[in-house]
N, C-alpha and C positions, 0 to 999 in steps of 0.2 A: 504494500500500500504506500503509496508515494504523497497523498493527500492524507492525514488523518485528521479527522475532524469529532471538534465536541462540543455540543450545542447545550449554551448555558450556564450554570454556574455564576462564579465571582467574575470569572472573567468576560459572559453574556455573549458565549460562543468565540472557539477558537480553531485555527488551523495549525497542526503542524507539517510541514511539509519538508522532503527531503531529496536528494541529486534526483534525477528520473535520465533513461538511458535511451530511450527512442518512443516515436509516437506512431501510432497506428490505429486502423481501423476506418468507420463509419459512422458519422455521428449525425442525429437529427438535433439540432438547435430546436430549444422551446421556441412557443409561439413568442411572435414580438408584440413588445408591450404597449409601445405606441398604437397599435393598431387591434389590438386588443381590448384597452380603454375605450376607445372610439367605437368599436363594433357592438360593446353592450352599448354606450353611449347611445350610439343613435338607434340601436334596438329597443333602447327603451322609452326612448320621444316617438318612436315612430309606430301609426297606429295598426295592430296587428300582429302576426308573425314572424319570427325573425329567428332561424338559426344560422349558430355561429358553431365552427369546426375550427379545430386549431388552436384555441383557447389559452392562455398563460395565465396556467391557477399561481401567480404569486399571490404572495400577499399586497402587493399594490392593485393588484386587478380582480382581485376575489373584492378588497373594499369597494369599490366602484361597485360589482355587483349586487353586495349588501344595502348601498345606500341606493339601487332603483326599490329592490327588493320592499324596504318598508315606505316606497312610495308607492307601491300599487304594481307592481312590474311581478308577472310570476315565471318562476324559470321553472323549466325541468331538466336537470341535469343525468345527461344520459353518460356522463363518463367527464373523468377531470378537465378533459379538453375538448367536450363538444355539450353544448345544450340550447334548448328554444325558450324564448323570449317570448312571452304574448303581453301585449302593453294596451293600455286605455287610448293613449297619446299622451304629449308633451302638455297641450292642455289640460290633461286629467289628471297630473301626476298627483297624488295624497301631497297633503304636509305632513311629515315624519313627526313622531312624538317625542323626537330624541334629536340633540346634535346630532349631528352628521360628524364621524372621525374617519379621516383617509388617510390617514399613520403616517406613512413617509413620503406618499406620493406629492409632488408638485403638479405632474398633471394633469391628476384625477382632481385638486381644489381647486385648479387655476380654470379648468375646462368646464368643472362643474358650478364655477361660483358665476360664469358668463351666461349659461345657461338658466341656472336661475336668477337672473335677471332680468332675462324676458319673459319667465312663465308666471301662473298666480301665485301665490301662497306664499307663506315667510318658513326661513330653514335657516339654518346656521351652522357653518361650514370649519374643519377644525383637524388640526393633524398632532401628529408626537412634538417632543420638544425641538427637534431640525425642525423641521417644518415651520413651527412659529417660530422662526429667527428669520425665514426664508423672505426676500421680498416678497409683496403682494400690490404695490404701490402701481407696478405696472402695469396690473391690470383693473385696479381701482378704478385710477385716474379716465381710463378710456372711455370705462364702463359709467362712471361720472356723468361723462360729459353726451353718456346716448339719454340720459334723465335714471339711470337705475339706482334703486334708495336702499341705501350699504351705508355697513358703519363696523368699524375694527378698530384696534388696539393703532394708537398713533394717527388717527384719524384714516382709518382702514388701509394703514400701510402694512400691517403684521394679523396674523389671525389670532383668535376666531374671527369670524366674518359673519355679519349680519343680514339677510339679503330680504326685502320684501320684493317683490315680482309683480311685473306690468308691463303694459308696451312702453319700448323706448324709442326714442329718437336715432335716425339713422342716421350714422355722420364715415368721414372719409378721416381714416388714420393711418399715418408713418410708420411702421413698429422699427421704431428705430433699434431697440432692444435684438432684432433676427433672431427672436421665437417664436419659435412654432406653438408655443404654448400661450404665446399673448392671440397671437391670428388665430390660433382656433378657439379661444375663451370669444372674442370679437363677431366670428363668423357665428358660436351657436347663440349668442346674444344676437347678432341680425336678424335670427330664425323670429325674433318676437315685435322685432322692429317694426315702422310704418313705412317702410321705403325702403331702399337698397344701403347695405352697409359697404361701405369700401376699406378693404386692408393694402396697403403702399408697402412694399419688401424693397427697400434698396439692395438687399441680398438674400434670396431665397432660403427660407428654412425648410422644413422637411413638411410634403404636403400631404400626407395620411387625408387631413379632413377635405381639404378639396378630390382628391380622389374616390374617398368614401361615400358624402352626401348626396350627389349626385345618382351610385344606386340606391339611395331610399326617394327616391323622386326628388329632391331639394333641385333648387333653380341655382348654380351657383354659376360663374363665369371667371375666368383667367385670362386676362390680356397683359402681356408682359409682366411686368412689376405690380401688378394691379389684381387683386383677387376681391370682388365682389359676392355678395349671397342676398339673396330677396326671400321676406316673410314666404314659408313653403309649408305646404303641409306634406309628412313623412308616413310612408308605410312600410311595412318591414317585407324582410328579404332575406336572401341565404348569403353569408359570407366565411369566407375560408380564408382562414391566416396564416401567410405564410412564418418560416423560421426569422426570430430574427438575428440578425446580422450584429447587431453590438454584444447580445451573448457569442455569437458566434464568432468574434474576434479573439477573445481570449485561445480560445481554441486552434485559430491560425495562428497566433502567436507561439501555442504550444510548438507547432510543426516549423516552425520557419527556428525558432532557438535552437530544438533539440537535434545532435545531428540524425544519420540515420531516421530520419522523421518523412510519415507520409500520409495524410490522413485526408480524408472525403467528406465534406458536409454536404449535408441533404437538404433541397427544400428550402434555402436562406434567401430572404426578400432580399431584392436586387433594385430595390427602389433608385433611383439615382441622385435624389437627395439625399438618401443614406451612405454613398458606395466611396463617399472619399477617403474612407480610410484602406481600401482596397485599392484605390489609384496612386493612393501615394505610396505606401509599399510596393506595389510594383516599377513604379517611379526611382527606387532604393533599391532595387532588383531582385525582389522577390518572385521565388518561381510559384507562382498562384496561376493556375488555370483556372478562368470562367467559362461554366457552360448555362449557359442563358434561356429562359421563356421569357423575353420582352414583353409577350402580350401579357399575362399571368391571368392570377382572378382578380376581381373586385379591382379592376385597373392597375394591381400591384405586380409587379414583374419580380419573377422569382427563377431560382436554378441552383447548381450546386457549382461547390469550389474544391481545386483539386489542389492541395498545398504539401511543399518537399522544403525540405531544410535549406536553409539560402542562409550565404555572407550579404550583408544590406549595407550599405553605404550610406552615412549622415549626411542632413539637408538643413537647409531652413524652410520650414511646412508655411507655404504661401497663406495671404491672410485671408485672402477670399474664399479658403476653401474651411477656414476653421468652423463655423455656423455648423457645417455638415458635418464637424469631424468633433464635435465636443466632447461627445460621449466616449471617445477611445480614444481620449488624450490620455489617460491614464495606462492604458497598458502598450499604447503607443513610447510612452516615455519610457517604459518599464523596454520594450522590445529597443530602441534607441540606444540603452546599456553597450549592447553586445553588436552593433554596427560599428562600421569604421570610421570615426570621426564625428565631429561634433553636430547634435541635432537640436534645432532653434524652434520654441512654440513661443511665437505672440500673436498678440491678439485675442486672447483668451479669458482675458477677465471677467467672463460671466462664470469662468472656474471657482472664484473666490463664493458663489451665492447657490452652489449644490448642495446635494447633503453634506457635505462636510468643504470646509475650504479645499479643495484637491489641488491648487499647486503647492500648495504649505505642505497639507497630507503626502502629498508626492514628492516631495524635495527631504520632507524628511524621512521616510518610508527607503528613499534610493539613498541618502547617504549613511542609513544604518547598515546597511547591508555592504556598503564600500564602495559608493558610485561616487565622482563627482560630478555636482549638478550644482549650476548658479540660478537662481531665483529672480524674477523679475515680477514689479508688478502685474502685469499683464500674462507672465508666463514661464518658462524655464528653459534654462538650457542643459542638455544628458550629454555629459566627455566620453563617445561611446570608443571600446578599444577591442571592437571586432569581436569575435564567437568563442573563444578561450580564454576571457580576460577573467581574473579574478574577482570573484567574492566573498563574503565573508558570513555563517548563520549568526543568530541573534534572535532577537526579538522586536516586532513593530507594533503598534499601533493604528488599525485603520480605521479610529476616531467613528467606526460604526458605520464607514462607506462601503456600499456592496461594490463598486467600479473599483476601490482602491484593495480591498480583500482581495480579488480575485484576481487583477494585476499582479499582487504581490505573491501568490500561490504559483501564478505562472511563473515567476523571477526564481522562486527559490526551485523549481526544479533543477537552475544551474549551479548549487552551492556543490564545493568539494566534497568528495566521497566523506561522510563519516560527519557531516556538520547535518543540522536542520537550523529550518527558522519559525519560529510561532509569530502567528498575527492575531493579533487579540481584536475583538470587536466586530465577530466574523457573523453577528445575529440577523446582520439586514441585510444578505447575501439573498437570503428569498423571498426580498421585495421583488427582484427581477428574475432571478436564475433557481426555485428550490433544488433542481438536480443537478448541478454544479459539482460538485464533490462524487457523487456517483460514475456520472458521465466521464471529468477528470480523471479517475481511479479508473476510469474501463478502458482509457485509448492512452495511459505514459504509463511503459516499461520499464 
């Protein structure tokens, strides 16, 4: 066992992990979670039937389904990863008798607090203690300004969040932010609008909701930099979620470190707002074959990747591409280690506002272990010294980030024969990934 894992205790879940000798097999990546959220999401606004195949039972996405659940939403779940949704509509939803808690998730409060802003009834929306530290200002302020009547901690910059629900006012917003999480809290707030809501992307974030709403009937439209949506009424449908891709990165990672390594993932969205961190590794000359279904379901394109152990070459990761690439700067920097020569991330400073700061997490996470890395507001730089360079086991701290856990699991497969490293804080590993540790354990020798 090259993972050992113990969930719990003083330390509230830990991993130790030790050298690993080659990687193999076939792996299917859990369902992605972006698309996941969204799929009960609009299964549950939308009036009718709706099953979803594919499903990502984390714990960030099991909450989302609890909080339709005590609104009137009934599931039947036919297996962890497939179940039907029959919904009143968006206009019937109950008011819950209870806060609303979405633990870690930022997507499921930011996506759901926009939502109910345009429907009836009053809810109050509320997560673990990350979470209330998280901004929420950004999507206050938006949601403000369409007339939705909210109120939170610092004058609804921090949660809880208090939401009464009505129609709002439709207006035209920058997200100057390039989240995906402000443009889709914005777009299901238009859903309740009296006109057309207009979102402006100076830089494309990743479009799950504009590709999704569209098959629940929604009106929405995309011209260039411009994503529009009009009051729609929604009814359900069947969708299928592909693997995603930012679990599935650790697992390229696995193969591209360890030598001797050759491993197959199944089924991973190939969305191409997602794929920048697959471009840029090959960019750094990783041997990753894509084999593609462009078309895929639910407008998401999906395929598998076929990945062998490679020397990679340090860069500076351009900034235009960072938006796309945020979520796998962590084990991006963790793979950066073991390239040759120095790898540059700025641009990155929505790093500092995750669950956990993750370039502070990351900066010190890699020089415990015996990297140098220099820190910068925005980002960090990894002194990488190619595929045999040294490190050293210990123990880190992943401040309770599932992205910085699992990075750091991947890293210690290269400590010296006879060393381990523990990462303590390894509990919110299955907000995204519960099988993590199993899967890992089934494909490094």
């Amino acid at each position: 066992m090259i993972l050992e894992e113990n969930k719990g205790g003083a330390l509230h879940g830990t991993y130790r992990v030790i050298r690993g000798h080659s990687v193999s097999g076939v792996v299917r990546p859990p369902g992605d979670k972006s698309i996941s959220h969204r799929a009960v999401i609009f299964g549950s606004i939308a009036e009718g039937r709706t099953e979803i195949s594919g499903f990502l039972n984390s714990a960030d996405c099991e909450g989302t389904l609890r909080a339709f659940e005590s609104m009137g939403v009934r599931v039947d779940r036919q297996s962890p990863h497939q179940m039907v949704l029959e919904s009143p509509g968006r206009l019937n939803l109950l008011e819950p008798n209870d806060v609303l808690d979405f633990g870690n998730s930022g997507t499921a409060v930011r996506l759901m607090t926009g939502l109910f802003a345009g429907i009836p009834g009053f809810r109050v929306v509320t997560g673990d203690e990350s979470l209330r530290s998280r901004p929420m200002r950004r999507i206050t302020e938006p949601l403000k300004r369409m007339g939705a009547d909210l109120d939170g901690r610092e004058d609804g910059s921090l949660l809880p969040l208090a939401v009464r629900g009505g129609t709002l006012n439709p207006i035209v917003y920058e997200n100057l932010h390039r989240s995906a999480q402000v443009k889709s809290a914005l777009l299901l707030a238009g859903l309740g609008a009296d006109g057309p809501t207009t979102v402006i992307e100076p830089d494309p974030s990743r479009d799950h909701t504009e590709r999704l709403l569209p098959r629940f009937g929604g009106r929405l439209e995309k011209v260039g930099s411009h994503v529009t949506v009009w009051p729609s009424h929604l009814t359900g449908t069947d969708i299928s979620v592909p693997g995603d891709i930012s679990s599935a990165s650790f697992f390229v990672a696995l193969s591209l470190l360890i030598p001797d390594s050759h491993l197959v993932l199944e089924n991973v969205g190939l969305n191409p707002t997602r794929t920048a961190f697959i471009e840029l590794l090959l960019r750094m000359g990783a041997k990753i074959e894509v084999v593609s279904n462009p078309e895929g379901e639910n407008g998401e394109p999906f395929g598998n990747l076929d990945i062998r152990f490679s020397e990679l070459k340090g860069c500076t990761v351009p900034l235009e591409i960072i938006p796309s690439l945020i979520d796998e700067i962590p084990i991006l920097a963790a793979l950066a280690a073991f390239a040759w020569g120095t790898t540059e991330i700025r641009g990155a400073a929505e790093l500092r506002v995750k669950e956990s700061d993750r370039i502070s997490a990351m900066v010190s996470a890699l020089r415990a272990v015996g990297i140098e890395v220099e820190e910068f507001p925005d980002g960090l730089a990894i002194m990488g010294e190619g595929p045999d360079r040294a490190l050293r086991g210990g123990r880190i701290d992943s401040r309770h980030d599932h992205r910085i856990a699992m990075a750091m699991a991947v890293l210690g497969t290269r400590l010296p024969p006879g060393e381990s490293l523990l990462i303590t804080g390894t509990d919110f590993v299955d907000t995204s990934f519960p099988d993590f540790s199993a899967l890992f354990n089934g494909v490094v020798r």
